[in-house]
N, C-alpha and C positions, 0 to 999 in steps of 0.2 A: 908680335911677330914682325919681322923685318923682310922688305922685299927681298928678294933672290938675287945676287950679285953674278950669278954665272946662269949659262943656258940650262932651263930645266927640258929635259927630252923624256915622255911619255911615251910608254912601248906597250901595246896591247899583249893579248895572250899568247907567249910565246908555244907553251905545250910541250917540248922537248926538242920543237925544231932549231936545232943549233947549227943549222946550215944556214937557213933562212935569218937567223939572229948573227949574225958572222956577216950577212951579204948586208942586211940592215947597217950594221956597224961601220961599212966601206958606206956607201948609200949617205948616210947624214953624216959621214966624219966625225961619228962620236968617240970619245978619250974621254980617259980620267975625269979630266978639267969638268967633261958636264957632270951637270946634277942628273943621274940619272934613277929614272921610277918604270920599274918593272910592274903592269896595274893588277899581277895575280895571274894564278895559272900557269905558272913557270913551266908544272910537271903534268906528266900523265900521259898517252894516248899517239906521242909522236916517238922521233927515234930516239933521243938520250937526254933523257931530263938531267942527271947528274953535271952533264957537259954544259948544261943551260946554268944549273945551280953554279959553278965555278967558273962560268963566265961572268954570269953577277959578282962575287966576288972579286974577282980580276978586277973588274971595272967598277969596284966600290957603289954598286948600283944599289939602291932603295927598293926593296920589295914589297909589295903588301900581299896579305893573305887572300888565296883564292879558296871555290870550294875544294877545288881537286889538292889544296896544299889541308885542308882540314880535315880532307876523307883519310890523307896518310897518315896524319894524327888521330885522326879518329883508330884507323887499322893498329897502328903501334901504341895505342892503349888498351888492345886485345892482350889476353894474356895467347903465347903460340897456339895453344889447344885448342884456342877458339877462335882463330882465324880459318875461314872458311879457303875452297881451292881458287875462286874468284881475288882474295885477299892476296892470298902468296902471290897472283901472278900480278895483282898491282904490284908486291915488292919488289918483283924479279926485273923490275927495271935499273932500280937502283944497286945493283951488280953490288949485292950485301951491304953498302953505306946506309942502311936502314937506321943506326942510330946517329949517323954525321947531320943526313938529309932531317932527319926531324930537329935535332939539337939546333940547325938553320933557321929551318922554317918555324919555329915556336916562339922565336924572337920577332917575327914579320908582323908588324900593328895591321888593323882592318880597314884604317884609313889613315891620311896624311893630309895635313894641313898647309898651307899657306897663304897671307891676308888674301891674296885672289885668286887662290883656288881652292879646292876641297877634290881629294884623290880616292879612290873607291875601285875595288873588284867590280860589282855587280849592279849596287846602286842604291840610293837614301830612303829611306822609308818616309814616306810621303803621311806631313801631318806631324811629325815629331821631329823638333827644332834644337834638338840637342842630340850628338854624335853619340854621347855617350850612353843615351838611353834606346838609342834606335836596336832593334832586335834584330842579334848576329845575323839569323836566316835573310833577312831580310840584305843586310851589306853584301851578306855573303853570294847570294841565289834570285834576287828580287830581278826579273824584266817588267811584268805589268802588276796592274793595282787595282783589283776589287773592292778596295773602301777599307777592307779590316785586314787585309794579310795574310790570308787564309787558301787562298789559289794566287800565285806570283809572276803563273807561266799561261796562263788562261789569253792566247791573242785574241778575244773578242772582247778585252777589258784594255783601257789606254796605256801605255806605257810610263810606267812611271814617272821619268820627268818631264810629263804633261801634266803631273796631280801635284809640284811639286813648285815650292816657293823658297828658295834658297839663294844666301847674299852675296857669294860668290858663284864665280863658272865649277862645275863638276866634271871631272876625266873621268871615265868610266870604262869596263873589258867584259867580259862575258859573256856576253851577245851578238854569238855569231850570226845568229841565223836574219840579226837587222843589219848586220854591218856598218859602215863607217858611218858614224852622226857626228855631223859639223853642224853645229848652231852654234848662235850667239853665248848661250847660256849655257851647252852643253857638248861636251866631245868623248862621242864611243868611238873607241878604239881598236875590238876585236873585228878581226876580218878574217876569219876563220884559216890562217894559213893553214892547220892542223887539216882541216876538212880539203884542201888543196885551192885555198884562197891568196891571201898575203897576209904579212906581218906588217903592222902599222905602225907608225912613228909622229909623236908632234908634241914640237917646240911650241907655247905660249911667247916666249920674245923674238921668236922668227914668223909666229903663226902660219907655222910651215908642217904638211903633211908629209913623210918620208914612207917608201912602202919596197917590199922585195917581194916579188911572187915567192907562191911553194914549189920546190922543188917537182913536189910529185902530192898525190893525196897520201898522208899517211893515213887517216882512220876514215875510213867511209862514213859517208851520213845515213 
């Protein structure tokens, strides 16, 4: 793998705020030209995931798989009979694109590479030294680390990239409730805009953080 010729821009969990992703995009002056990596969580719980999904698009942006883009693959591998009333009203966001939005997001890998980075929804499984073995739940949904992977959300247990020995720096989203982690070795990304925090942004060749408040809370905590 070859280093990156143009700016890579790292965008935390958007959630369907596409007001707050529009003010981010004036904010760091991102276009086409960058490499851009959406870190998962595109959809769900804000006002219009759809408008999020075709702003990536637009902007040839890099997505990776979060859990909320797995739960709608999970729901649209229901047969309709067996989706539940909580089901339909996760669909009813996506204003009937139920088979566009998945046909999307089913292309989304669970992580992303490059020689000095390593890109992630939620976070590495601590102890196993190959991506490809590490277990979904764990990329998918992992904040802390019990030793075996069996409780992931447990805060009286360290946070996983404290248990964690990897050769590159890790981007990482899902974790709103630590918010922004700047280290050397590690960058969280989620800043709960959804919860009515910000939407987070950062370049490794600027090592520049960008952020736009929320508008308003769209989901309560």
């Amino acid at each position: 793998m070859s280093l990156p010729t143009r700016r890579r821009v790292f965008i935390g969990d958007v959630h369907g705020c596409i007001e707050e992703l529009r003010d981010l995009e004036r904010i760091a002056g991102l276009s086409s030209a960058d490499e851009i990596v959406l870190m998962g969580d595109l959809i769900n719980k804000g006002p219009d995931s759809m408008a999020v999904l075709d702003w990536a698009d637009r902007m040839g942006a890099q997505c990776l798989r979060g859990n909320h883009e797995a739960k709608l693959l999970h729901v649209m591998g229901k047969l309709p009979q067996e989706r539940t009333p909580r089901d339909e009203k996760f669909l009813s966001q996506f204003r009937g694109f139920h088979d566009e939005a998945t046909a999307r997001i089913e292309t989304w890998p669970l992580w992303l590479e490059w020689p000095d980075l390593t890109a992630v929804h939620a976070g590495l499984e601590p102890g196993c030294q190959n991506l490809s073995q590490m277990r979904q739940r764990c990329l998918l949904t992992i904040r802390t680390w019990d030793g075996k992977g069996h409780d992931l959300e447990d805060p009286s247990n360290p946070a996983w990239f404290d248990c964690l020995h990897w050769p590159t720096r890790v981007v990482f989203g899902h974790w709103a409730m630590r918010g922004l982690v700047d280290r050397p070795d590690v960058k969280g990304l989620d800043t709960g805009c959804v919860y009515g925090g910000r939407l987070t942004a950062w370049s490794p060749e600027e090592e520049t953080f960008w952020q736009a408040p929320a508008h308003r809370t769209w989901w309560p905590v």
